[in-house]
C-alpha positions in Angstrom: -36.2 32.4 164.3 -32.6 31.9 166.1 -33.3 30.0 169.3 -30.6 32.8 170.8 -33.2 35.2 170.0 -36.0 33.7 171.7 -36.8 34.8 175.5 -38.8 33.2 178.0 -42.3 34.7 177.6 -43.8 32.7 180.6 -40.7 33.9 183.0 -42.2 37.5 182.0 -45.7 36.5 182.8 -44.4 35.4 186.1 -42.4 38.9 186.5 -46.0 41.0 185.6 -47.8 38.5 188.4 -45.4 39.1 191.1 -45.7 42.9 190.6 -49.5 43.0 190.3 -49.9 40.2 193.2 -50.5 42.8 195.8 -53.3 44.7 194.7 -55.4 41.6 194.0 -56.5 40.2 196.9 -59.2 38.1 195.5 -56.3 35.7 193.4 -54.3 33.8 196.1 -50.7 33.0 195.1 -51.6 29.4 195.1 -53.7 30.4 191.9 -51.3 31.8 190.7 -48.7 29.5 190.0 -51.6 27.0 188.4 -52.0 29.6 185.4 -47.9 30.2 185.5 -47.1 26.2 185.6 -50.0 25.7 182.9 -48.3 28.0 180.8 -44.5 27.1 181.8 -45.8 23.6 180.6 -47.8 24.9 177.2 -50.9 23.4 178.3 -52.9 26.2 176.8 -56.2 24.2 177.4 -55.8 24.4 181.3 -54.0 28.3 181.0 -57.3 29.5 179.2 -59.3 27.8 181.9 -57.4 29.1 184.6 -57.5 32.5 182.9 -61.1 32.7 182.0 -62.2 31.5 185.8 -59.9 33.9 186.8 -61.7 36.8 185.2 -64.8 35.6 186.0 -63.6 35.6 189.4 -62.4 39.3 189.3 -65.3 41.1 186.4 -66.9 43.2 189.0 -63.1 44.6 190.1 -62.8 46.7 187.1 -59.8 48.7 188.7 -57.9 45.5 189.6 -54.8 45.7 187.4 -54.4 41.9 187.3 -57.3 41.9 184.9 -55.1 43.3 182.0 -52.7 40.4 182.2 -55.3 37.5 182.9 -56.8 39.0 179.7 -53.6 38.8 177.2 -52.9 35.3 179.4 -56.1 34.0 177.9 -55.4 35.9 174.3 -52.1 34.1 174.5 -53.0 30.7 175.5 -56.4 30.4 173.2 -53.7 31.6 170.8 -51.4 28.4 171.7 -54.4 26.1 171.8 -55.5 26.9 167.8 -51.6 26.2 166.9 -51.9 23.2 168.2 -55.0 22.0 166.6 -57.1 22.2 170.4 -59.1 25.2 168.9 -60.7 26.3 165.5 -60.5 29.7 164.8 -64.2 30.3 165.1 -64.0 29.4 168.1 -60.7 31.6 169.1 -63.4 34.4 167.7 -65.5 34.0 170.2 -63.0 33.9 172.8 -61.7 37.6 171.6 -64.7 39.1 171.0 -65.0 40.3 174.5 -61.7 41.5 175.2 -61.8 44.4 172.4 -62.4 47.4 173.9 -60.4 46.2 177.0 -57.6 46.8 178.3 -54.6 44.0 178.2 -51.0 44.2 179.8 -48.1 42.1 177.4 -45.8 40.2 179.5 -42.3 42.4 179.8 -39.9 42.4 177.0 -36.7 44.1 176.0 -36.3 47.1 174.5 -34.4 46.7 170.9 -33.9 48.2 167.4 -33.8 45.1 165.6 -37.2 43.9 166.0 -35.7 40.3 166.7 -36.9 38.1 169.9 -39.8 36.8 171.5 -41.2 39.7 172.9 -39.1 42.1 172.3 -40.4 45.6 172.0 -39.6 47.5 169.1 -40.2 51.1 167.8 -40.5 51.1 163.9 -39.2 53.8 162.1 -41.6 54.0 159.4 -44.3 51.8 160.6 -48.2 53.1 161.3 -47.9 52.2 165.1 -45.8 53.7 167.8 -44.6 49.9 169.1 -44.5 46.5 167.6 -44.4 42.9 170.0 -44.3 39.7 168.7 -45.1 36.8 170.5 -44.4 32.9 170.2 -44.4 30.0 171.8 -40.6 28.8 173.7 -39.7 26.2 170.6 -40.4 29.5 168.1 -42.3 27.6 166.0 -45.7 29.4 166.4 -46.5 33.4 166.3 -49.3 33.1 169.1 -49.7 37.0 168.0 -48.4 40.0 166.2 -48.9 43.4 168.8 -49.3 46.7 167.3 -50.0 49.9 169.7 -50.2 53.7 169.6 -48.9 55.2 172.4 -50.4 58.1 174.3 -47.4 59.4 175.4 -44.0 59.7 173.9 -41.6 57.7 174.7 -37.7 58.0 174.5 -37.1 54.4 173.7 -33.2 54.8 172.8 -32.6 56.0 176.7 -34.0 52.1 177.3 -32.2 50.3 175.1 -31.5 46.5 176.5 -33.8 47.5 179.5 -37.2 45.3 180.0 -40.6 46.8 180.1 -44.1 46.0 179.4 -46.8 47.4 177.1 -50.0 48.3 178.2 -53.4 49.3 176.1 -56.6 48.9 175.0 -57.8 46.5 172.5 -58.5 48.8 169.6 -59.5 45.5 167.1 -58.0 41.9 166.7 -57.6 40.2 163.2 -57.4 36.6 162.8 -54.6 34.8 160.0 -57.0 34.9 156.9 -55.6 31.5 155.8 -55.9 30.3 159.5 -52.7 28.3 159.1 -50.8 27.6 162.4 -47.8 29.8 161.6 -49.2 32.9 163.1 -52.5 33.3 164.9 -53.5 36.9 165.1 -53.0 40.3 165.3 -53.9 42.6 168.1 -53.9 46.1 167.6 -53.9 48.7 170.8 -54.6 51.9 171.5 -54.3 54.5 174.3 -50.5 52.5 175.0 -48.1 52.9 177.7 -44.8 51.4 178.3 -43.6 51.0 182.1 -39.9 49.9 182.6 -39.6 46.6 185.2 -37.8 47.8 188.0 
């Protein structure tokens, strides 16, 4: 992939934290910016950490909307920690067994036609899901994972062209690279979607 094509995923993390900062008032901002500097840094070990004592932290606040993202944060980073030989992939099982059935928030992306950039959001034409993601690490060298929801709503994605937005859903199932090589990690399949535009 064209390093011109490849956005900043962790700036977009830190985008989706500063939105969702106010309604959790159990996560100070001081935690925060461990699990965004982890992550700004690719230490995956210490942003799954962070991420998993995170939700600990916050399981009994099921309406807490910071749980979505601390949830893909520790899909992503687990992600980044089997591409660089930190993880096996039985173990990245049992990391994401748990989160299906949950909802996750993806950091924000642009909208595009071409289905080019790290995480940019695309619409497929002829595709069996409303909205296609793919996400990597900053060098572009590793698909941490391949997103694929169905949206409950329709959505006029050509009004949004070149604006950013995030995708929202519940984990519907999660499939692991069946020749669990590094170049992509997993795919994550969503359902009962929603797009928000970042304002």
């Amino acid at each position: 992939m064209k390093p011109v094509l490849i956005a900043t995923v962790i700036l977009c993390f830190s985008v989706i934290v500063g939105n969702a900062q106010p309604s959790s008032a159990k996560l100070s901002e001081q935690e925060w910016q461990k699990v965004i500097s982890a992550l700004q840094k690719e230490d995956w070990k210490e942003a799954a950490g962070l991420s998993k004592q995170y939700l600990a932290k916050l399981q009994k606040e099921e309406s807490d909307p910071t749980l979505a993202v601390l949830r893909y944060m520790l899909l992503f980073s687990s992600a980044g920690q089997v591409a660089n030989g930190e993880m096996t992939y039985d173990q990245l099982q049992t990391v994401l067994n748990p989160m299906v059935g949950k909802e996750v928030q993806l950091p924000f992306g642009k909208i595009v036609t071409d289905c080019r950039g790290n995480g940019a959001i695309c619409f497929p034409a002829n595709g069996n899901f409303d909205v296609s993601v793919t996400l990597l690490n900053n060098k572009g060298t590793h698909i941490h994972s391949f997103v694929y929801a169905n949206l409950q709503e329709k959505f006029d994605h050509a009004s949004h062209l070149g604006e950013f937005a995030t995708v929202r859903g519940v984990v519907d199932s999660i499939q692991l690279n069946p020749n669990r090589s590094t170049i992509w990690i997993m795919r994550v399949f969503l359902k009962n979607g929603s797009i928000a535009i970042g304002k």
